[in-house]
N, CA, C, O and CB atoms as a CASP TS submission, in Angstrom:
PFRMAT TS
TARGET T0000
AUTHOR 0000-0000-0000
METHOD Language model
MODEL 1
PARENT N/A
ATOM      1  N   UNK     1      79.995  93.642  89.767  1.00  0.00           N
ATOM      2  CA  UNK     1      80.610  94.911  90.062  1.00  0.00           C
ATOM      3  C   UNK     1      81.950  95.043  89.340  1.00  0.00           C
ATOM      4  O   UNK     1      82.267  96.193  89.036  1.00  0.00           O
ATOM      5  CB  UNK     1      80.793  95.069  91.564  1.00  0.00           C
ATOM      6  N   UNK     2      82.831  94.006  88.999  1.00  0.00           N
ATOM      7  CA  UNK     2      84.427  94.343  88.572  1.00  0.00           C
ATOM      8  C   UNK     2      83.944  94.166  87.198  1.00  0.00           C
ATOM      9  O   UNK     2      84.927  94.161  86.458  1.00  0.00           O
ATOM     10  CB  UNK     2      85.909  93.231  89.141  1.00  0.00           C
ATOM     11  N   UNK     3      82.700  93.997  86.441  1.00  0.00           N
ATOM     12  CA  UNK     3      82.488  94.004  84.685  1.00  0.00           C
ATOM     13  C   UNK     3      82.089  95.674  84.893  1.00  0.00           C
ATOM     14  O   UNK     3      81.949  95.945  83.700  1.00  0.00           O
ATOM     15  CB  UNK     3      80.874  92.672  83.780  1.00  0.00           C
ATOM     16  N   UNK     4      81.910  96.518  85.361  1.00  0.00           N
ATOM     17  CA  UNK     4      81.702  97.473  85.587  1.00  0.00           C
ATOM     18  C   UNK     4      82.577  98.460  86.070  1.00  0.00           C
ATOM     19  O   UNK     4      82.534  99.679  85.902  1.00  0.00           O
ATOM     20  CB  UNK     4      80.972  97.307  86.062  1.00  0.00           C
ATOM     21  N   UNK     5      83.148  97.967  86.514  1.00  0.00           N
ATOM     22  CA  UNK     5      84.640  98.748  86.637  1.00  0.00           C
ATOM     23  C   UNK     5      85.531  98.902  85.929  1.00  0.00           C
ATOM     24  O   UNK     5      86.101  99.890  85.467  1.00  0.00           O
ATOM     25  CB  UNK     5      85.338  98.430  87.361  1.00  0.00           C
ATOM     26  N   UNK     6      85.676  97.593  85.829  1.00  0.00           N
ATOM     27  CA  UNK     6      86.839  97.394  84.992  1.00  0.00           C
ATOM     28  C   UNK     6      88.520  97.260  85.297  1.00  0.00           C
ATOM     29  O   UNK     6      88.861  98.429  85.478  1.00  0.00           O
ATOM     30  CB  UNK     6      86.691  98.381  84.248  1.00  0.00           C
ATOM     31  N   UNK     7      89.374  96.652  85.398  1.00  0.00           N
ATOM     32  CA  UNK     7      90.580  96.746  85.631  1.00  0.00           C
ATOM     33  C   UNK     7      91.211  98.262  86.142  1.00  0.00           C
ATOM     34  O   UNK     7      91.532  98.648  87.267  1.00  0.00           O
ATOM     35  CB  UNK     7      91.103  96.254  84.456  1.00  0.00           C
ATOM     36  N   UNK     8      91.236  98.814  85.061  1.00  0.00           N
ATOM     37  CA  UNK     8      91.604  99.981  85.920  1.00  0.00           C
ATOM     38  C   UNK     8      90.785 100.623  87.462  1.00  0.00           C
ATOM     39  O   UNK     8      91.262 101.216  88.430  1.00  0.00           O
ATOM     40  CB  UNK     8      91.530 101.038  84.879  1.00  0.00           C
ATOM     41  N   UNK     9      89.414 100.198  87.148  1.00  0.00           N
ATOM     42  CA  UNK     9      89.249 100.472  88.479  1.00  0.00           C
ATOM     43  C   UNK     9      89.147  99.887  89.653  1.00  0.00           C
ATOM     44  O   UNK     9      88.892 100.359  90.761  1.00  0.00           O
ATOM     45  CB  UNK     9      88.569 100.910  88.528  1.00  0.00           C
ATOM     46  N   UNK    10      89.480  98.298  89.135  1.00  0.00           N
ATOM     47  CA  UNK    10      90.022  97.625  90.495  1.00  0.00           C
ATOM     48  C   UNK    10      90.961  97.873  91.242  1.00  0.00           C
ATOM     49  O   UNK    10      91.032  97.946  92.469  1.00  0.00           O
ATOM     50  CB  UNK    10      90.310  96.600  90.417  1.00  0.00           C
ATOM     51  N   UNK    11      91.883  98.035  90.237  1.00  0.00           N
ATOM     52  CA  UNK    11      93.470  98.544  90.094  1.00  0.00           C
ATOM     53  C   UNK    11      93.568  99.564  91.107  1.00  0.00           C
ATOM     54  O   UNK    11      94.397  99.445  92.010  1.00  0.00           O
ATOM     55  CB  UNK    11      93.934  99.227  88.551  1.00  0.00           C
ATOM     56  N   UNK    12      92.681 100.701  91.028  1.00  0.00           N
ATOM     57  CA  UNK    12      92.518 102.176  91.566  1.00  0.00           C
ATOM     58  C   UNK    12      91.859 101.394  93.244  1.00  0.00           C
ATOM     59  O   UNK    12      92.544 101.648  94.235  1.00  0.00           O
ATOM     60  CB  UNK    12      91.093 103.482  90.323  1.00  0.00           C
ATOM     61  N   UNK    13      91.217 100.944  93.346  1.00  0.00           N
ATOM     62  CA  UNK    13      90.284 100.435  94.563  1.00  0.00           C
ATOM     63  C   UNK    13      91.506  99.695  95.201  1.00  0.00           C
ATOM     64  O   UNK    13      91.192  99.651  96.390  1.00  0.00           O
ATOM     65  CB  UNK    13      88.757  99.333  94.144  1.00  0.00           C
ATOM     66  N   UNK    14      92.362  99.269  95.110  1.00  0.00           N
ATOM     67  CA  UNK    14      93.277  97.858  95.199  1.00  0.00           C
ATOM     68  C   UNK    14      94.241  98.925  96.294  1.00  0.00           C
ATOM     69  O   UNK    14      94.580  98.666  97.449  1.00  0.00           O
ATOM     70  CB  UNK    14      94.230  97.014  93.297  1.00  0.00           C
ATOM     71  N   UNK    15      94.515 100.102  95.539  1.00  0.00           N
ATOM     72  CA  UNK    15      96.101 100.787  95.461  1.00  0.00           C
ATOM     73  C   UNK    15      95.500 101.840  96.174  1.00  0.00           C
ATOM     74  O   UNK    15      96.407 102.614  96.482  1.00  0.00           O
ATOM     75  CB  UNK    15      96.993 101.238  93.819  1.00  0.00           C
ATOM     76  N   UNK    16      94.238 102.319  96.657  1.00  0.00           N
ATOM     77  CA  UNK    16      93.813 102.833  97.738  1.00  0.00           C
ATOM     78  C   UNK    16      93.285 102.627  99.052  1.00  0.00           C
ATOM     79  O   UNK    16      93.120 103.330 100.049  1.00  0.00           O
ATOM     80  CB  UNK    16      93.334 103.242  97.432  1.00  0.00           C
ATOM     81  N   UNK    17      93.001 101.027  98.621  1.00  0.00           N
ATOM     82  CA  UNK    17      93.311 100.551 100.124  1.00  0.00           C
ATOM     83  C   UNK    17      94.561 100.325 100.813  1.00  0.00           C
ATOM     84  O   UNK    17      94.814 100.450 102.011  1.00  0.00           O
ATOM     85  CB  UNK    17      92.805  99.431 100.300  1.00  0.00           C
ATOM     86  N   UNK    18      95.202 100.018  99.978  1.00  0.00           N
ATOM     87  CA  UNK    18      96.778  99.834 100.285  1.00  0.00           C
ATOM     88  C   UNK    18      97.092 100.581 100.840  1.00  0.00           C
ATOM     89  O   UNK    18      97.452 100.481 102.013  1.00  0.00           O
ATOM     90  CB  UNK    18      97.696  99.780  99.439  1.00  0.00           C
ATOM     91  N   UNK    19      97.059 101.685 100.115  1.00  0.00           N
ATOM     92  CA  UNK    19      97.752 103.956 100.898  1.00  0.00           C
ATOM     93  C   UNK    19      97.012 103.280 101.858  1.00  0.00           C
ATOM     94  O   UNK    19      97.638 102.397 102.444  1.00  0.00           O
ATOM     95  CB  UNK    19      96.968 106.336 100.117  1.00  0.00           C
ATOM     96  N   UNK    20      95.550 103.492 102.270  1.00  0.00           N
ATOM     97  CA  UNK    20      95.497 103.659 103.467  1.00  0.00           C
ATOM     98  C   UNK    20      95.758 102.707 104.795  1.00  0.00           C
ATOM     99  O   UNK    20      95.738 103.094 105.964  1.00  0.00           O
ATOM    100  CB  UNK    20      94.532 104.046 103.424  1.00  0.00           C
ATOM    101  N   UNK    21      96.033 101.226 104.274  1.00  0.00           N
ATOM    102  CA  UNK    21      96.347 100.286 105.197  1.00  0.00           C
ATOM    103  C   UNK    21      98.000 101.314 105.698  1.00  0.00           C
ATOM    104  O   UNK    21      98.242 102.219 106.497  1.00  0.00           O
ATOM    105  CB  UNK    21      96.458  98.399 104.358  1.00  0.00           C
ATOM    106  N   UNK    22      98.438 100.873 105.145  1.00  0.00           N
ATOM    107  CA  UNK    22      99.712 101.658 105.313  1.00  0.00           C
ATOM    108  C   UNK    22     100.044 102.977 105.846  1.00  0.00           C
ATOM    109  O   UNK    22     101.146 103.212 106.342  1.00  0.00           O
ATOM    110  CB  UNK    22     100.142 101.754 104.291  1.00  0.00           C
ATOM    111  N   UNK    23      98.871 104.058 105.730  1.00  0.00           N
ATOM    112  CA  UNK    23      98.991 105.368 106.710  1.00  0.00           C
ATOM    113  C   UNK    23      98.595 104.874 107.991  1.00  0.00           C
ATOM    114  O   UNK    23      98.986 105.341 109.061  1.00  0.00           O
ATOM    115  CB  UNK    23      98.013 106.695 106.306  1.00  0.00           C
ATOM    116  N   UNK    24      97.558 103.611 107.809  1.00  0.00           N
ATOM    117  CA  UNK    24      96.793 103.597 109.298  1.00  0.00           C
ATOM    118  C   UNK    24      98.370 102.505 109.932  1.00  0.00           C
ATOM    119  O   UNK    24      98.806 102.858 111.027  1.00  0.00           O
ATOM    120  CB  UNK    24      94.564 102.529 109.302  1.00  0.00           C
ATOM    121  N   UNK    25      99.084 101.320 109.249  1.00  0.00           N
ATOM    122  CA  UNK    25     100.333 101.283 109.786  1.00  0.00           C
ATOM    123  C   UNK    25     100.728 102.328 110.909  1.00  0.00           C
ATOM    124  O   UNK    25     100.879 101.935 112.065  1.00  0.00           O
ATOM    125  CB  UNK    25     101.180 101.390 108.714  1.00  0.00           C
ATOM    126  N   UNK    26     100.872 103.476 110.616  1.00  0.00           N
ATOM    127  CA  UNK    26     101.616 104.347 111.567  1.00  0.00           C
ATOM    128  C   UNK    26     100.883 105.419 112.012  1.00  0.00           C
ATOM    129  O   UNK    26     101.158 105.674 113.184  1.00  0.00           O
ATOM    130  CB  UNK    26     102.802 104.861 111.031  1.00  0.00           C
ATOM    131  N   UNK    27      99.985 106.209 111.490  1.00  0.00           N
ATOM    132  CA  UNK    27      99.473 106.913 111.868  1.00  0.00           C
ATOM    133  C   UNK    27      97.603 106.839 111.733  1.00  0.00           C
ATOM    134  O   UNK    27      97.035 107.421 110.810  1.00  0.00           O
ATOM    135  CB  UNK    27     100.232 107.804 111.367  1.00  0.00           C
ATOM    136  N   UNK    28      96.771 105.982 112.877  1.00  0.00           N
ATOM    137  CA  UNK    28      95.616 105.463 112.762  1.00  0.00           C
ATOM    138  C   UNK    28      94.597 106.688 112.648  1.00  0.00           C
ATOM    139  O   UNK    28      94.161 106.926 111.521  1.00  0.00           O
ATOM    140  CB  UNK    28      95.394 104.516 113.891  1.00  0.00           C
ATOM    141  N   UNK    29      94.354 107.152 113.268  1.00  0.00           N
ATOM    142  CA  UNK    29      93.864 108.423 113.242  1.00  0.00           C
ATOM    143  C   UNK    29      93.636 109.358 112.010  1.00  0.00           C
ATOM    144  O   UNK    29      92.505 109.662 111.630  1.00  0.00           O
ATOM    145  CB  UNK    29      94.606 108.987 113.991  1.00  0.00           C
ATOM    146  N   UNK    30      94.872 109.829 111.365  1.00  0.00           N
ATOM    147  CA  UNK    30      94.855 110.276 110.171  1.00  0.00           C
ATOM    148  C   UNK    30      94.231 109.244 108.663  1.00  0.00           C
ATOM    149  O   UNK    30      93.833 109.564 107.542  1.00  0.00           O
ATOM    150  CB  UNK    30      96.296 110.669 110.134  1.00  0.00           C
ATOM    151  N   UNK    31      94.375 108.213 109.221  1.00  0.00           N
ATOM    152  CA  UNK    31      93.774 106.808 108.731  1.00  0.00           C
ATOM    153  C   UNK    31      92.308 106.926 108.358  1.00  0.00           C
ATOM    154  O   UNK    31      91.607 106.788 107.355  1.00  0.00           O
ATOM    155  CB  UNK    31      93.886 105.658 109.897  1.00  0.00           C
ATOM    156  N   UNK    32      92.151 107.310 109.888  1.00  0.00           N
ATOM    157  CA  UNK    32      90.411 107.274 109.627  1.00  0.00           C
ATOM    158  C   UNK    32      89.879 108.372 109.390  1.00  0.00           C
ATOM    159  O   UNK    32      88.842 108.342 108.727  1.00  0.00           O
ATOM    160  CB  UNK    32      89.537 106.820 110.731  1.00  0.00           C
ATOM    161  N   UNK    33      90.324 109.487 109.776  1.00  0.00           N
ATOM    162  CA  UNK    33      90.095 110.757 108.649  1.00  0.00           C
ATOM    163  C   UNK    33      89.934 110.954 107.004  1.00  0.00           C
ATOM    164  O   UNK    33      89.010 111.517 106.417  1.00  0.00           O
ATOM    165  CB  UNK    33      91.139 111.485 108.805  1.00  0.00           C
ATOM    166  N   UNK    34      91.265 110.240 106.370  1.00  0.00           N
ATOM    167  CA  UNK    34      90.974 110.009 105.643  1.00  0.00           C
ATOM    168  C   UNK    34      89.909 109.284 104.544  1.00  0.00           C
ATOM    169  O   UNK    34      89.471 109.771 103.502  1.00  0.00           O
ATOM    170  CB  UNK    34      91.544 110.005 105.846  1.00  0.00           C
ATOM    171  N   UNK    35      89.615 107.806 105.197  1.00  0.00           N
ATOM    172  CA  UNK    35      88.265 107.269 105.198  1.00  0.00           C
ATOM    173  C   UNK    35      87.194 107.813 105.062  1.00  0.00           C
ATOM    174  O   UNK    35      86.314 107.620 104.222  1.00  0.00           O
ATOM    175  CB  UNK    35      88.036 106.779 106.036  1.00  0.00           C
ATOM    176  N   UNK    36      87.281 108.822 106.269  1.00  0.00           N
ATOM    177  CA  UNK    36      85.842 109.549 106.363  1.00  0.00           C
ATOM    178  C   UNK    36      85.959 110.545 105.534  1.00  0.00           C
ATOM    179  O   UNK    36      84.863 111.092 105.415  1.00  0.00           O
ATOM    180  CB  UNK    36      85.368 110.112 107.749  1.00  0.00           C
ATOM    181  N   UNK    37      87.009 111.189 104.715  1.00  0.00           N
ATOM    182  CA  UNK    37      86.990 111.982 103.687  1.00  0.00           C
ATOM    183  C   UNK    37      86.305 111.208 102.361  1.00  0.00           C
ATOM    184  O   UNK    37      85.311 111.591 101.745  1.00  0.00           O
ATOM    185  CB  UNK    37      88.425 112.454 103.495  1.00  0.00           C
ATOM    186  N   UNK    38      87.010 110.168 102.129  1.00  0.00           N
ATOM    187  CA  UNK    38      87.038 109.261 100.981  1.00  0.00           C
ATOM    188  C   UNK    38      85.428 109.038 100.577  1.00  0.00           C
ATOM    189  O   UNK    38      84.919 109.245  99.475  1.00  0.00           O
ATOM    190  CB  UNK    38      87.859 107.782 101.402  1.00  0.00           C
ATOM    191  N   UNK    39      84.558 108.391 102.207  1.00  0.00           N
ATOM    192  CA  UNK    39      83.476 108.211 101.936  1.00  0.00           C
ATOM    193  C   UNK    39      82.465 109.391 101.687  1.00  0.00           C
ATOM    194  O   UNK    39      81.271 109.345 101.391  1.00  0.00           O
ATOM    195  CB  UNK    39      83.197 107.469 102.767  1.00  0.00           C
ATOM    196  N   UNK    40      83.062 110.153 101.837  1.00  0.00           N
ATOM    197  CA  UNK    40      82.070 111.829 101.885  1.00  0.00           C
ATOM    198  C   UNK    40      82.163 112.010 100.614  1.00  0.00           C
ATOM    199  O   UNK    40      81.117 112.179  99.987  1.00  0.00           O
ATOM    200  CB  UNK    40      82.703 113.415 102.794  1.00  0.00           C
ATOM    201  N   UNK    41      83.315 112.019  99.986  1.00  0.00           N
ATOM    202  CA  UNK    41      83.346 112.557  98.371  1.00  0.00           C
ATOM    203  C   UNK    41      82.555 110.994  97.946  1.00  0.00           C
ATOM    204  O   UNK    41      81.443 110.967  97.418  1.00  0.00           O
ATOM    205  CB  UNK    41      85.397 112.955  97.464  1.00  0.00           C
ATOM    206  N   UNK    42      83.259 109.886  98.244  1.00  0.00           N
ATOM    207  CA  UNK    42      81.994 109.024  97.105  1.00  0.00           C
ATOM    208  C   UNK    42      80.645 109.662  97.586  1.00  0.00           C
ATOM    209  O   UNK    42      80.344 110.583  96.827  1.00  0.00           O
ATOM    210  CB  UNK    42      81.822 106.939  97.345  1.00  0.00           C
ATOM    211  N   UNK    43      80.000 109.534  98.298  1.00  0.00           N
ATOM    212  CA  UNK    43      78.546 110.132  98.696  1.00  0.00           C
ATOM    213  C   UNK    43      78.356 111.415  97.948  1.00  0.00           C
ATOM    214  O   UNK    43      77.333 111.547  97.276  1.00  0.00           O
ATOM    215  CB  UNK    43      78.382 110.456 100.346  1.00  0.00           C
ATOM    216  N   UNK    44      78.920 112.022  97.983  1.00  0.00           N
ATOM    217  CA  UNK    44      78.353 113.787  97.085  1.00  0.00           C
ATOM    218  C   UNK    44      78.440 113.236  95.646  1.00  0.00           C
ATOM    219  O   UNK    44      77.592 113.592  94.828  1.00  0.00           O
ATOM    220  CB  UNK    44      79.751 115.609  97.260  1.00  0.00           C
ATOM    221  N   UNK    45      79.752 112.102  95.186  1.00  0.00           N
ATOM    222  CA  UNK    45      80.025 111.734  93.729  1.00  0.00           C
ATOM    223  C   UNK    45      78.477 110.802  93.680  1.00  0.00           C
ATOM    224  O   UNK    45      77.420 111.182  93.176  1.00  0.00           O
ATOM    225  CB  UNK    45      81.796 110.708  93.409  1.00  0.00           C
ATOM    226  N   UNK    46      78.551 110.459  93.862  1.00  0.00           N
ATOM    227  CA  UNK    46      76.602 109.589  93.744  1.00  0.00           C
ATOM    228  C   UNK    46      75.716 110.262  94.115  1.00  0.00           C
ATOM    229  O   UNK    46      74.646 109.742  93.799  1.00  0.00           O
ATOM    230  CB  UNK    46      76.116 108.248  94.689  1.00  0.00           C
ATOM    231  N   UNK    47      75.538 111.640  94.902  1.00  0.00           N
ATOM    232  CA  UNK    47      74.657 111.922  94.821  1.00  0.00           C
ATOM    233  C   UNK    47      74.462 113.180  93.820  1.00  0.00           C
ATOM    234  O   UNK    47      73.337 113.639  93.625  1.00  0.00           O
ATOM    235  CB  UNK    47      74.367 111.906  95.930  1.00  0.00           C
ATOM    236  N   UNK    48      75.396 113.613  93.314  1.00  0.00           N
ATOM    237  CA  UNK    48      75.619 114.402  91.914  1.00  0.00           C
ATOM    238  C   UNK    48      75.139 113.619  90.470  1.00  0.00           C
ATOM    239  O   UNK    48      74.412 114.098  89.600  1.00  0.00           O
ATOM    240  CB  UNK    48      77.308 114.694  91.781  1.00  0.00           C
ATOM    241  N   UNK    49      75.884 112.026  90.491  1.00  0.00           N
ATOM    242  CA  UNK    49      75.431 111.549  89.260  1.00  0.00           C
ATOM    243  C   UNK    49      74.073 111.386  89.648  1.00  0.00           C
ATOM    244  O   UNK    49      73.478 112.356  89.178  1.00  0.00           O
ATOM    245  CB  UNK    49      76.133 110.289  88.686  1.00  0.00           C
ATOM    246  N   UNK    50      73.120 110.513  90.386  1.00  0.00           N
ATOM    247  CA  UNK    50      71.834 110.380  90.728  1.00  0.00           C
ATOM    248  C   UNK    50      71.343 111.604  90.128  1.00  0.00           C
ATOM    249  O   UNK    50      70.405 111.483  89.341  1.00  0.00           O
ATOM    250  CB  UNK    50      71.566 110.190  92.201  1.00  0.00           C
ATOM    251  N   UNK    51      71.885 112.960  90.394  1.00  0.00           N
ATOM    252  CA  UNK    51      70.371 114.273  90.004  1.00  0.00           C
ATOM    253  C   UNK    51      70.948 114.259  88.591  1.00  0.00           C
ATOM    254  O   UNK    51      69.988 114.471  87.850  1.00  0.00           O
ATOM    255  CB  UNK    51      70.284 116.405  90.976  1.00  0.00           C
ATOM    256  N   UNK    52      71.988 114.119  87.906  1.00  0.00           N
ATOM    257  CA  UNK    52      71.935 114.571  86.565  1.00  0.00           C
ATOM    258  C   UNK    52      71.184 113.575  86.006  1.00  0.00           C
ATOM    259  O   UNK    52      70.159 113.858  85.386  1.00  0.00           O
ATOM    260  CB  UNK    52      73.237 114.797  85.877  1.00  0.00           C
ATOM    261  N   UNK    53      71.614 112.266  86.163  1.00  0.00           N
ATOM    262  CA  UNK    53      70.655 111.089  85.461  1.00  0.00           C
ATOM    263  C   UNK    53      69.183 111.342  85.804  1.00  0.00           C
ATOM    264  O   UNK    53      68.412 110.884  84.961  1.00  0.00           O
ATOM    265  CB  UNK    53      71.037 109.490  86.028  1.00  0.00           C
ATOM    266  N   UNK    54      68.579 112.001  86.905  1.00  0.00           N
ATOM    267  CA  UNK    54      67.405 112.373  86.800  1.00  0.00           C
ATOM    268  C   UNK    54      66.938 113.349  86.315  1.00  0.00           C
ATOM    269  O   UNK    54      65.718 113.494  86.241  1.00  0.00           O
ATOM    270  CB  UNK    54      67.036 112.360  87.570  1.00  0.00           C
ATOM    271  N   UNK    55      67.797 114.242  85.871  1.00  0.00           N
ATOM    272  CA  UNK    55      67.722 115.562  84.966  1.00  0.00           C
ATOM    273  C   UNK    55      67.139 114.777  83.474  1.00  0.00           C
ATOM    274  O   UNK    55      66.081 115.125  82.951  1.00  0.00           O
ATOM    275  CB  UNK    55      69.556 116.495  84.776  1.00  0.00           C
ATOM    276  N   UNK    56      67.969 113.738  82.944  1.00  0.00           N
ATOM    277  CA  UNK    56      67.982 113.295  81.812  1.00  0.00           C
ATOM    278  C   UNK    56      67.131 112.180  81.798  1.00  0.00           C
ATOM    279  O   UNK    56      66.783 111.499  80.832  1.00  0.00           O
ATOM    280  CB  UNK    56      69.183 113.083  81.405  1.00  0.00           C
ATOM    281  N   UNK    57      66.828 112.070  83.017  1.00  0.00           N
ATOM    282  CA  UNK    57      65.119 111.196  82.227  1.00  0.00           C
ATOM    283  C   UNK    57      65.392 109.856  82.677  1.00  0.00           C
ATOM    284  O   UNK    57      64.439 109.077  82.703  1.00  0.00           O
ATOM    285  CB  UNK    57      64.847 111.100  80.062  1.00  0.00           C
ATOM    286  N   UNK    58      66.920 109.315  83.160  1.00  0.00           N
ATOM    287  CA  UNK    58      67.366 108.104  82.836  1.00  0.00           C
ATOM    288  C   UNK    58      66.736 107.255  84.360  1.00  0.00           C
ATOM    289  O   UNK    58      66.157 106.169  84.388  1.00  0.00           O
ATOM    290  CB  UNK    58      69.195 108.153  82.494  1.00  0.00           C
ATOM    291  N   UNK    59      67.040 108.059  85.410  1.00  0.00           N
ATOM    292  CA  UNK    59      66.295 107.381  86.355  1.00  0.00           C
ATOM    293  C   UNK    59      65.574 107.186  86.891  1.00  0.00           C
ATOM    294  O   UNK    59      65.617 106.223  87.657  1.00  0.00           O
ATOM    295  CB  UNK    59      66.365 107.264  86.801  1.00  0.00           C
TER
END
């Protein structure tokens, strides 16, 4: 998975858990809102690439 990412996007994964360790620090709630935002957009972001790559034959 990190030959596929790549640094920068560990980097990015690293420094967004962080924000959110740190909102949930003080404010838990808004914590897990956020989360549940975070995981909603990855889910629509995969399920957007999934139909184009099946548009194009690839999957």
């Amino acid at each position: 998975m990190i030959d596929k990412l790549g640094m920068s996007g560990l980097a990015g994964i690293v420094l967004l858990l962080a924000g959110l360790g740190f909102i949930g620090l003080y404010y838990w709630q808004v914590a897990v809102g956020l989360a549940l935002v975070l995981v909603g957009i990855a889910l629509i972001a995969k399920g957007l690439i999934t139909s184009v790559m099946q548009s194009f034959g690839m999957f």
